[in-house]
GUGUDREN-717682 format. One record per residue (C-alpha): residue number from 1; residue in one letter; x, y, z. Coordinates in steps of 0.5 Angstrom, whole numbers, plus 2048, in hexadecimal, padded with zeros to 3 digits. Example, Ala and Ser with C-alpha at 12.3 -4.5 7.8 and 13.67 -1.06 7.14 Angstrom:
+-----+------+-----+-----+-----+
: pos : code :  px :  py :  pz :
+-----+------+-----+-----+-----+
:   1 :    A : 819 : 7F7 : 810 :
:   2 :    S : 81B : 7FE : 80E :
+-----+------+-----+-----+-----+
END
This chain:
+-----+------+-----+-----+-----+
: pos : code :  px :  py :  pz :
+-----+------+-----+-----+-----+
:   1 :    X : 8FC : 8C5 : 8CC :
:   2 :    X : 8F9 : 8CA : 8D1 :
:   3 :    X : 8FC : 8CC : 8D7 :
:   4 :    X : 8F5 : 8C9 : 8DA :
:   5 :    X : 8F5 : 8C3 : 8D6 :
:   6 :    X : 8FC : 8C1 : 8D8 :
:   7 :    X : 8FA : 8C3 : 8DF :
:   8 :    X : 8F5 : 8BD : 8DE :
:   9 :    X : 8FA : 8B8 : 8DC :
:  10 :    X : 8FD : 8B8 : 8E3 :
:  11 :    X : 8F6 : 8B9 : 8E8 :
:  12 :    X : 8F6 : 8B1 : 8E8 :
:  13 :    X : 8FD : 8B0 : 8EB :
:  14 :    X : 8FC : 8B7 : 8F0 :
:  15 :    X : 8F5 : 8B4 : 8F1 :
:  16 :    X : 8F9 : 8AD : 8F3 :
:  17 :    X : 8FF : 8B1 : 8F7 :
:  18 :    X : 8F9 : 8B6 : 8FA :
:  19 :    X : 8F6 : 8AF : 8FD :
:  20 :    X : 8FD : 8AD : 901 :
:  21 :    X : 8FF : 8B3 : 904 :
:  22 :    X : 8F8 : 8B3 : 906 :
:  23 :    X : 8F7 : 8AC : 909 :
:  24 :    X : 8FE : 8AD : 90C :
:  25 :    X : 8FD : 8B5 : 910 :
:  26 :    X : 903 : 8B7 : 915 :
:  27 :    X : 901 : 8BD : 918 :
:  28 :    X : 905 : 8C4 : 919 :
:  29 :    X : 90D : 8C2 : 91B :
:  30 :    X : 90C : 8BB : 91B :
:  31 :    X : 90C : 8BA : 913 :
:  32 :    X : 912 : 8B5 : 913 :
:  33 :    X : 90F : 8B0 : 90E :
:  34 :    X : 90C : 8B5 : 90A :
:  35 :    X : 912 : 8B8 : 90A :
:  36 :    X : 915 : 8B2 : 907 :
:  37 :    X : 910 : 8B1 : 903 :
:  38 :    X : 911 : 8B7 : 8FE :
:  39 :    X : 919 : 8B7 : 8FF :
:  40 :    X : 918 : 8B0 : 8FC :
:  41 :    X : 914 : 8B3 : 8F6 :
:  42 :    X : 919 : 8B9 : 8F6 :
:  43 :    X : 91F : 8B4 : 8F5 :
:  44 :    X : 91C : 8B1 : 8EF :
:  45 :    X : 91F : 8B7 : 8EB :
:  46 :    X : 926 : 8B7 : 8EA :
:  47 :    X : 926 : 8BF : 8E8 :
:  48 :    X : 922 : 8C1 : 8EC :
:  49 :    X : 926 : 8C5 : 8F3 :
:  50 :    X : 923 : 8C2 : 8F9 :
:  51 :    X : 925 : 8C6 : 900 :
:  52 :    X : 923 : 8C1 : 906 :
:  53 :    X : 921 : 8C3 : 90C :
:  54 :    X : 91F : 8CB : 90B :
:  55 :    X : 91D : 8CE : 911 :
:  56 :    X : 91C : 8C8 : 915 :
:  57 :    X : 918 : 8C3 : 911 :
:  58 :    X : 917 : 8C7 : 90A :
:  59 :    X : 91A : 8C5 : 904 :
:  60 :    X : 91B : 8CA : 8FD :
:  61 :    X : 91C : 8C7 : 8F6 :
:  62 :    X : 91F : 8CC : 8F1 :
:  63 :    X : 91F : 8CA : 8EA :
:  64 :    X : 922 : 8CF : 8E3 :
:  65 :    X : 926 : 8D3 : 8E4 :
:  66 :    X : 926 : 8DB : 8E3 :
:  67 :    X : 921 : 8E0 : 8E4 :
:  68 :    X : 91C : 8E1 : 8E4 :
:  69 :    X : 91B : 8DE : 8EB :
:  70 :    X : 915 : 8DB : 8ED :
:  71 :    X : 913 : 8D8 : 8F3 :
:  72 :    X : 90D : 8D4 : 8F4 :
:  73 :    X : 90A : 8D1 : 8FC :
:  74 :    X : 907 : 8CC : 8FE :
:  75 :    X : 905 : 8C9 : 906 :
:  76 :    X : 905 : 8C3 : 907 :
:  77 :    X : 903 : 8C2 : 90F :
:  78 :    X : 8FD : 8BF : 912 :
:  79 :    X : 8F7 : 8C0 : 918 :
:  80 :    X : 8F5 : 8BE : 91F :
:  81 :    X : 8EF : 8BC : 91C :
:  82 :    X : 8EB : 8B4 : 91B :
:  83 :    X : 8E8 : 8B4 : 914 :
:  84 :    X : 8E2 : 8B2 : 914 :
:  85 :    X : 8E1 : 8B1 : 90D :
:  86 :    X : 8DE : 8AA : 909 :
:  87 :    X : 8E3 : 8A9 : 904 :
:  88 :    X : 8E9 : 8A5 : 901 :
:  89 :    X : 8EE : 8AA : 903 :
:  90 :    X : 8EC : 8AC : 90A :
:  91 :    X : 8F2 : 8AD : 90F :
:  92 :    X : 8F5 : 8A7 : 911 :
:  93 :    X : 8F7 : 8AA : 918 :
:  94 :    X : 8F4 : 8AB : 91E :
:  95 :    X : 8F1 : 8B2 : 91F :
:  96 :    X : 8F6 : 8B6 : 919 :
:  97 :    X : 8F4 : 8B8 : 913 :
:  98 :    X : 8F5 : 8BD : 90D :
:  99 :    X : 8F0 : 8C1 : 90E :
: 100 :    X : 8F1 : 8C7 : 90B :
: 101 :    X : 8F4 : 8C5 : 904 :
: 102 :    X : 8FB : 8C4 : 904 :
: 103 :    X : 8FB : 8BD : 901 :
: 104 :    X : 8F9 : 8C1 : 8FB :
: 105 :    X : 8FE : 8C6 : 8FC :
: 106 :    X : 903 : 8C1 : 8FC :
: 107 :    X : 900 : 8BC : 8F6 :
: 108 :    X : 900 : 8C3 : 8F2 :
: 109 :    X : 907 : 8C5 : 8F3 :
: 110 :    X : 909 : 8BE : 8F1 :
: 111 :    X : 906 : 8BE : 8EB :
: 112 :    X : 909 : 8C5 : 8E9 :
: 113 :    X : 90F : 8C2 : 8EB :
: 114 :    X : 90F : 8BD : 8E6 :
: 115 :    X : 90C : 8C2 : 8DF :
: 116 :    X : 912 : 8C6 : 8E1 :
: 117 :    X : 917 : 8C0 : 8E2 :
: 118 :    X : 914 : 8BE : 8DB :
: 119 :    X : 915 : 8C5 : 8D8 :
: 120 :    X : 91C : 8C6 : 8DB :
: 121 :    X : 91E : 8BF : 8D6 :
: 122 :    X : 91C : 8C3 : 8D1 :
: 123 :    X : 91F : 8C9 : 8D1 :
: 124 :    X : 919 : 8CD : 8D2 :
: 125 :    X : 91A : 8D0 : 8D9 :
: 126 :    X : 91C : 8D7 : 8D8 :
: 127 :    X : 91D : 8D9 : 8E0 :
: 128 :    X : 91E : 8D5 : 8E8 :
: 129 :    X : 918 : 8D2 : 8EC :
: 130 :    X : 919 : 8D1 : 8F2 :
: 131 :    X : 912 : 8CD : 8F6 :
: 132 :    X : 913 : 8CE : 8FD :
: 133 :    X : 90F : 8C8 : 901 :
: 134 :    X : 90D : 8CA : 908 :
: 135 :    X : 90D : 8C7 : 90F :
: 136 :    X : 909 : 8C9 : 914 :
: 137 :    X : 904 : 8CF : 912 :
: 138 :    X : 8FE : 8CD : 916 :
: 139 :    X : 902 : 8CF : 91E :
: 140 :    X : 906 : 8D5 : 920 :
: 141 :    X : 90B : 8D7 : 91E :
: 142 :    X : 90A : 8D3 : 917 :
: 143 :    X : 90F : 8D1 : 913 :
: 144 :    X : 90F : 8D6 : 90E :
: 145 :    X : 913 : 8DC : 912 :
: 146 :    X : 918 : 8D6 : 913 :
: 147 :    X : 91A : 8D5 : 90C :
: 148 :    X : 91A : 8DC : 90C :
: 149 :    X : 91F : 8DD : 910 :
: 150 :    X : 923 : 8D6 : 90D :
: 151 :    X : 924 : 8DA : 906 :
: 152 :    X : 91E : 8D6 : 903 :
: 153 :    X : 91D : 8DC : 8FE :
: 154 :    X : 924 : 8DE : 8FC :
: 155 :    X : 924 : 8E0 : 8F6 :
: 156 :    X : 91D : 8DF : 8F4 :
: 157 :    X : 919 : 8E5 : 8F1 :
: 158 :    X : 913 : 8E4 : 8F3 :
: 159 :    X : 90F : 8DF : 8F7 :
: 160 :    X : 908 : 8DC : 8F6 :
: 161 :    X : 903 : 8D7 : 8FA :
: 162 :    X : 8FC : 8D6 : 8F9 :
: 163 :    X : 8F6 : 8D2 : 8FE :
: 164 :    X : 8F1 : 8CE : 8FB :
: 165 :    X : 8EA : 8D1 : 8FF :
: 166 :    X : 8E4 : 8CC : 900 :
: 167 :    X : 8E0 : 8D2 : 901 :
: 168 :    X : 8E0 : 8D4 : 8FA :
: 169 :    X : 8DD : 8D1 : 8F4 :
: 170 :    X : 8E3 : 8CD : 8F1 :
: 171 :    X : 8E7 : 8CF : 8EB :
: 172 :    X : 8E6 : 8D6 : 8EE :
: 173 :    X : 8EC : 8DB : 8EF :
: 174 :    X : 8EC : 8E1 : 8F4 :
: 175 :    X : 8F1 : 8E5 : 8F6 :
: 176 :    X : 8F2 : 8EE : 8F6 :
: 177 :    X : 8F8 : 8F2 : 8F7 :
: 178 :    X : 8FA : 8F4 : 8FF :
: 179 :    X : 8F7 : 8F1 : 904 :
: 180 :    X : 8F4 : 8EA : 903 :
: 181 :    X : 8F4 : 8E5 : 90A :
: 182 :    X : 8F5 : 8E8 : 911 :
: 183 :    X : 8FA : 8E8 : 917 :
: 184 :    X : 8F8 : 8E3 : 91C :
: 185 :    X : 8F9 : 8E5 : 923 :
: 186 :    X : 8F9 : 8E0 : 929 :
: 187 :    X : 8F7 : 8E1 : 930 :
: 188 :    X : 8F5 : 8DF : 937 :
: 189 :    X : 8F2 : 8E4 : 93D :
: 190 :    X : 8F3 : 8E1 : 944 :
: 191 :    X : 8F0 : 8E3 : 949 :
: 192 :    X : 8F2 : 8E2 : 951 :
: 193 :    X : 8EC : 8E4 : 956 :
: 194 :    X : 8EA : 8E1 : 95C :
: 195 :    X : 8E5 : 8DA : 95C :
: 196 :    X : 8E0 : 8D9 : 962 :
: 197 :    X : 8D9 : 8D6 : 963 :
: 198 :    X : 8D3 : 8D7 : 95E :
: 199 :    X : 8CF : 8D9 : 963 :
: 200 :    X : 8D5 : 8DF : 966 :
: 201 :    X : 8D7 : 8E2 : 960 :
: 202 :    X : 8D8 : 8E9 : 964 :
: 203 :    X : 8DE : 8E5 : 967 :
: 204 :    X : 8E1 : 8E3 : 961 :
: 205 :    X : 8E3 : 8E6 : 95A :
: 206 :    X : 8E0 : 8E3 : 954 :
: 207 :    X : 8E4 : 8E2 : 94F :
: 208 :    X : 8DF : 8E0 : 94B :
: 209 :    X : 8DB : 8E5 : 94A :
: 210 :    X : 8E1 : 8EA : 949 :
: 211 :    X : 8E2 : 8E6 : 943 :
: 212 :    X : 8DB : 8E7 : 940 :
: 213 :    X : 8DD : 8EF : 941 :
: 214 :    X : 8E3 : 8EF : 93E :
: 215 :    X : 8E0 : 8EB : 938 :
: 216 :    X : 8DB : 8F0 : 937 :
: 217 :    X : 8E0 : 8F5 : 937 :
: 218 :    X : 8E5 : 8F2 : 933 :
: 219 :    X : 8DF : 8F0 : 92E :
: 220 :    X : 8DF : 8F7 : 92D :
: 221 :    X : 8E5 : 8F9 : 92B :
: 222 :    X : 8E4 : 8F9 : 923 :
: 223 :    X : 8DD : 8FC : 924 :
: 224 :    X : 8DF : 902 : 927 :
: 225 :    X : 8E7 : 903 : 928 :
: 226 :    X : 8E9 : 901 : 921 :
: 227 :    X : 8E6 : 904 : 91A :
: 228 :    X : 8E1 : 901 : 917 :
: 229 :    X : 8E7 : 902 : 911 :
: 230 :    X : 8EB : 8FC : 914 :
: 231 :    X : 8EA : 8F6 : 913 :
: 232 :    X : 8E9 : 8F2 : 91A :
: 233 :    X : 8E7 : 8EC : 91E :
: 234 :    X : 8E8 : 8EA : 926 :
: 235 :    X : 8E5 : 8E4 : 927 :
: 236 :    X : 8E4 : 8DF : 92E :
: 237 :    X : 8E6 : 8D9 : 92C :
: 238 :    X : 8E6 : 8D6 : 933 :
: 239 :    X : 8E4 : 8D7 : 93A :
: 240 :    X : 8E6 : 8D2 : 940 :
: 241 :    X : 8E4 : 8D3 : 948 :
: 242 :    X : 8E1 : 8CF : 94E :
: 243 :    X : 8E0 : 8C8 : 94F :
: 244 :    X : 8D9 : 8C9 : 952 :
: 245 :    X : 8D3 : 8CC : 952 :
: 246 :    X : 8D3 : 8CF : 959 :
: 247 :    X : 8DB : 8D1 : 95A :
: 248 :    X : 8DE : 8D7 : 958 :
: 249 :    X : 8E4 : 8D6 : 954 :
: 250 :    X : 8EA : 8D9 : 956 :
: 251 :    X : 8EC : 8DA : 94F :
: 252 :    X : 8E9 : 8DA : 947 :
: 253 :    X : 8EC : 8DB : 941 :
: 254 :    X : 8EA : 8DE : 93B :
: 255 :    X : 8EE : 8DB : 934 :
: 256 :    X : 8EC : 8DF : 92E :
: 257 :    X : 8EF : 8E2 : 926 :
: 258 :    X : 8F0 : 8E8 : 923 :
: 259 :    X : 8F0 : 8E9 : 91C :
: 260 :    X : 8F3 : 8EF : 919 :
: 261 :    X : 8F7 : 8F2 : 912 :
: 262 :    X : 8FB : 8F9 : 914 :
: 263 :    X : 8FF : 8F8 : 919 :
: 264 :    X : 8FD : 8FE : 91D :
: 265 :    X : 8F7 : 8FC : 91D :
: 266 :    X : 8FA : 8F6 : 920 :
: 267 :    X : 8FE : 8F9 : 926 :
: 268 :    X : 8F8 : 8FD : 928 :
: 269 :    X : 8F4 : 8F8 : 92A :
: 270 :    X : 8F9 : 8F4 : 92E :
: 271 :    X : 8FA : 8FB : 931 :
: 272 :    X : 8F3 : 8FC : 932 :
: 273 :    X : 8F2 : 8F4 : 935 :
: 274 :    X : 8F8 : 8F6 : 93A :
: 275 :    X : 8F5 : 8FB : 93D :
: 276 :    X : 8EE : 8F8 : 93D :
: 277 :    X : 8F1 : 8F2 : 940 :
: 278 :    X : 8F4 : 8F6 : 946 :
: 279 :    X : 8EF : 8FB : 947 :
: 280 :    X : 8EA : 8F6 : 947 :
: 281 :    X : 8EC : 8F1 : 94C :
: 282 :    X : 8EF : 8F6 : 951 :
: 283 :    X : 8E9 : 8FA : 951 :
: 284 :    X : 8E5 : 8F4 : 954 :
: 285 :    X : 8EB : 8F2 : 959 :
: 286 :    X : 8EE : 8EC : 954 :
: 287 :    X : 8F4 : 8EC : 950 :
: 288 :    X : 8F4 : 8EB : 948 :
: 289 :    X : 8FB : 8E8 : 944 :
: 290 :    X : 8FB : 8E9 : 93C :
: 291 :    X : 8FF : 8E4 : 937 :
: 292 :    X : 8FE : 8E7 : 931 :
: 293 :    X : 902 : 8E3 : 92C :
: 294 :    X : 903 : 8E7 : 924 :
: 295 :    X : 901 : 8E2 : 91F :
: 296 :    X : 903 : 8E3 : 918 :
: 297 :    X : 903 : 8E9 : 913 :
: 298 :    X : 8FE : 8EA : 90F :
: 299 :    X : 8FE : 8E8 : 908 :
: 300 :    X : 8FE : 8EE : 905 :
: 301 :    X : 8FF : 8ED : 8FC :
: 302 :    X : 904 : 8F1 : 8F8 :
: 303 :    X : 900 : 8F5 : 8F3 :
: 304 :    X : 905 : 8F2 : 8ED :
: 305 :    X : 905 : 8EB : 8EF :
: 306 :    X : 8FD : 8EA : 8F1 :
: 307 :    X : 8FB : 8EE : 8E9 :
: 308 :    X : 900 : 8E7 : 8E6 :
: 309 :    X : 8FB : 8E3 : 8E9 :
: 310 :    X : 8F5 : 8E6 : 8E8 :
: 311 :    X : 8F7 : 8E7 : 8E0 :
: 312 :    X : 8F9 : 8DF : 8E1 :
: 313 :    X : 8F2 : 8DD : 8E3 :
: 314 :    X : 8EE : 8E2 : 8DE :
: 315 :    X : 8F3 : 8DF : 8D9 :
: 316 :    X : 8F2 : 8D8 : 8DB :
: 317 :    X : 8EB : 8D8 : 8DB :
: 318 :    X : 8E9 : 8D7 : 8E2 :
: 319 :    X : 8E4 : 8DB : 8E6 :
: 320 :    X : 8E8 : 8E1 : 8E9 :
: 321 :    X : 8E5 : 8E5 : 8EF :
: 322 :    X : 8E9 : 8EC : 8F3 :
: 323 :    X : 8EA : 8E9 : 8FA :
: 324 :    X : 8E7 : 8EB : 900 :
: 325 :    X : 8EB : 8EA : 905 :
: 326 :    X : 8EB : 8E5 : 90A :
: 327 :    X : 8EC : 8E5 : 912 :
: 328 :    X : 8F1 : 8DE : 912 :
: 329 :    X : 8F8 : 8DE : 913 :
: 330 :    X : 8FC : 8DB : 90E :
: 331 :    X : 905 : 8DC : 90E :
: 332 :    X : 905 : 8DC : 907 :
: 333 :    X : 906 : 8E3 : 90A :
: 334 :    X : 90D : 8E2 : 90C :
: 335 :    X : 90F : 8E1 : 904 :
: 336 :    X : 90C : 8E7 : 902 :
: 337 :    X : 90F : 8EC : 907 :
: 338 :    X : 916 : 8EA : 903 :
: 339 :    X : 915 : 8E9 : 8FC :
: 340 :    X : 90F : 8EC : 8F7 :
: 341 :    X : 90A : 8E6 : 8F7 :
: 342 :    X : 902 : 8E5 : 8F8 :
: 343 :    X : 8FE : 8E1 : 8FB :
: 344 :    X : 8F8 : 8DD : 8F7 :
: 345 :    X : 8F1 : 8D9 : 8F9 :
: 346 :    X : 8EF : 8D3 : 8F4 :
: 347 :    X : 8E8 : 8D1 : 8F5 :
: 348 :    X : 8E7 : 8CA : 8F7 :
: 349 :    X : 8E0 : 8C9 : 8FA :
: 350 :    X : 8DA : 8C5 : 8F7 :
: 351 :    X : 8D4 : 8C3 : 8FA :
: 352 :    X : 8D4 : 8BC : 8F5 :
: 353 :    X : 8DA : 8BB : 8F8 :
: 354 :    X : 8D9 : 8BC : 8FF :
: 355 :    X : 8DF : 8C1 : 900 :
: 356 :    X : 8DC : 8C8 : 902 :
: 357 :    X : 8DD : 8C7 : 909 :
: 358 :    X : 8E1 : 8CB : 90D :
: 359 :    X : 8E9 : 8CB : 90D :
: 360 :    X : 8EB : 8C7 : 914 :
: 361 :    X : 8E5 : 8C3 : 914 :
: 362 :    X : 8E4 : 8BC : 917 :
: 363 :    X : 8E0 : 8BB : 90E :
: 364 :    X : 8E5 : 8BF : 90A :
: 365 :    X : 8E7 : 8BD : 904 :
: 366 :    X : 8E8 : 8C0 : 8FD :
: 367 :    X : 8E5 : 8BE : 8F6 :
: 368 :    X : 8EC : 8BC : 8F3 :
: 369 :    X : 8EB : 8BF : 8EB :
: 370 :    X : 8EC : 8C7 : 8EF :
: 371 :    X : 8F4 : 8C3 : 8EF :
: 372 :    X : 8F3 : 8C5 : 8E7 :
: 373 :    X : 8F3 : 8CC : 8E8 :
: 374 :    X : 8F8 : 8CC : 8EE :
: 375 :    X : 8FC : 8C9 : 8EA :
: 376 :    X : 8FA : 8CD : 8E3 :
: 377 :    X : 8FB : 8D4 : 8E7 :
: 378 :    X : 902 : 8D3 : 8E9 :
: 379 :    X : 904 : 8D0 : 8E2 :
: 380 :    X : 901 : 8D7 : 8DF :
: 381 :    X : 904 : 8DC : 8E4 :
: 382 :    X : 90B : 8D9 : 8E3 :
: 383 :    X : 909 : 8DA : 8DB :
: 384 :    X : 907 : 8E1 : 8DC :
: 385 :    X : 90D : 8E2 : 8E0 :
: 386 :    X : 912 : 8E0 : 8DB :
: 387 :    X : 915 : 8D9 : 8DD :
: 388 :    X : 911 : 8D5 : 8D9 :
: 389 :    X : 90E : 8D4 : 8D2 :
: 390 :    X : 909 : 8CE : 8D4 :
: 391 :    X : 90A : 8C9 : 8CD :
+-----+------+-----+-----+-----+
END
């Protein structure tokens, strides 16, 4: 058989495990019964390595032994967000849901587990693989730089992740070498003026309209203070003043992104917003306070490694597109800062399915067969690099 007719064996069993997790959701740092659920399905294996507890609520199975050493990802966190989809499977909690596909991630990371236990009996693994199944990717700081930091990767060679995308057509796999999804920064403007009267606003200090100036000024920040050749986005998520139509507020607070790939570029806007914010405020008689927080490091794709998956697509048969990089966050980051590795997009959008909305959307949802390709990518990228012949 094929890598892709075995993959197709196990989609009915991922589908099924894809289904639970997605009708049981825990959001980030409160995954307790999804923890449990996959230590359970771990435990089943007598050779496979189990480490518990892995920066926090992680847990990392190790089977082979040897090298090469290839560690494979998976998330496995949920969203505040109520599904509103009409299906059989749809959250069975209140206001949580797996909207961005890390059921299938999870489901996925099974099913491999279970071919490589299979090939292991065998004697067929040649190396070690190490699947690493992550907590709390959706919030700051994320659970990636904390099993990190707790050895997750001791010994590994090269690390490897993937995320199923709605927004491509399923089956489709893209990735490039370098930068692949950016740095997500989180900030909040606050600004403290003076309130008063509608009808007096000589004798207040509104701020107001000191944050519809900033906001302009702000927006042109990657218009005109950074090049064109760098890729980056200040988005205004939230604006929150008064209480009335004819009461100046004291105060108004400006929530908002910044999305960048180098971190210079990175250190120059938050330098720029800081005097803005200063500059802004004290011209007008008001006072301005930056929190600026630092998200994740940009994705960025070792060269080696983001050829191994492209040369996997391309041998498994499945459409291949270079990446163009894409303005999210992702702490798979983290990962690659410590070891070669790559990260990867499998398609799973299909208008037939219904599953082309957004990631984090209220109607989310994957066409489940992008599950055979997920899983055929990772069985050919531990082929290619030498841990395993499939039989």
């Amino acid at each position: 058989m094929s890598i892709s007719d075995i993959a197709e064996t196990l989609l009915p069993k991922m589908t099924e495990q894809r289904r639970y997790l997605h009708m049981h959701p825990e959001v980030s740092f409160q995954e307790e019964e999804t923890y449990k659920y996959i230590l359970k399905y771990l435990q089943q294996y007598e050779n496979l390595k189990i480490r518990e507890n892995v920066g926090g609520q992680g847990l990392l199975a190790t089977i082979g032994e040897g090298g090469p050493h290839i560690a494979i990802r998976a998330d496995f966190d949920a969203l505040p967000i109520h599904d509103e989809k009409d299906v059989p499977y749809k959250s069975t909690v209140p206001g949580v849901m797996h909207a961005c596909g890390h059921d299938g991630h999870t489901s996925t990371l099974f099913a491999l587990l279970d071919l490589l236990a299979e090939q292991e009996e065998s004697g067929n693994l040649k190396g070690t693989v190490s699947l690493i199944f992550q907590f709390a990717e959706e919030i700051q700081p994320g659970g990636a730089v904390s099993m990190v930091r707790d050895n997750v990767l001791e010994g590994v060679d090269k690390v490897y992740g993937q995320h199923y995308w709605s927004q491509y057509p399923v089956h489709t796999v893209k990735t490039k070498p370098g930068p692949v999804i950016s740095s997500p920064d989180y900030f909040v403007i606050t600004i403290n003026g003076k309130g008063g009267h509608a009808a007096q606003p000589h004798d207040s200090v509104d701020p107001v309209l000191i944050a519809a100036e900033m906001i302009t000024n702000l927006q042109s920040v990657v218009s005109r203070q950074i090049s064109p050749i760098d890729n980056a986005v200040v988005t205004f998520g939230k604006v929150r003043a008064g209480t009335a139509f004819n009461i100046i507020p004291d105060t108004a607070e400006i929530v908002g992104t910044v999305r960048t790939f180098k971190p210079e570029i990175k250190d120059r806007i938050h330098e720029i917003f800081q005097k803005e914010v200063e500059y802004t405020a004290k011209k007008r008689g008001a006072e301005g306070e930056l929190l600026y927080n630092y998200g994740y490091p940009a994705v960025i794709n070792h060269e080696d490694e983001a050829e191994v998956i492209e040369k996997a697509a391309l041998e498994l048969g499945l459409p291949f597109e270079t990446a163009r990089p894409l303005m999210i966050g992702e702490d798979f980051s983290y990962y690659i800062q410590e070891k070669p590795g790559a990260f990867f997009l499998t398609g799973s959008g299909n208008a037939e399915k219904n599953s082309t909305y957004v990631h984090h959307h209220s109607m989310f949802d994957l066409d489940e067969d992008a599950m055979v390709s997920g899983l055929s990518m990772f069985m050919k990228i531990l082929e290619l690099e030498g841990v395993i012949e499939w039989n």
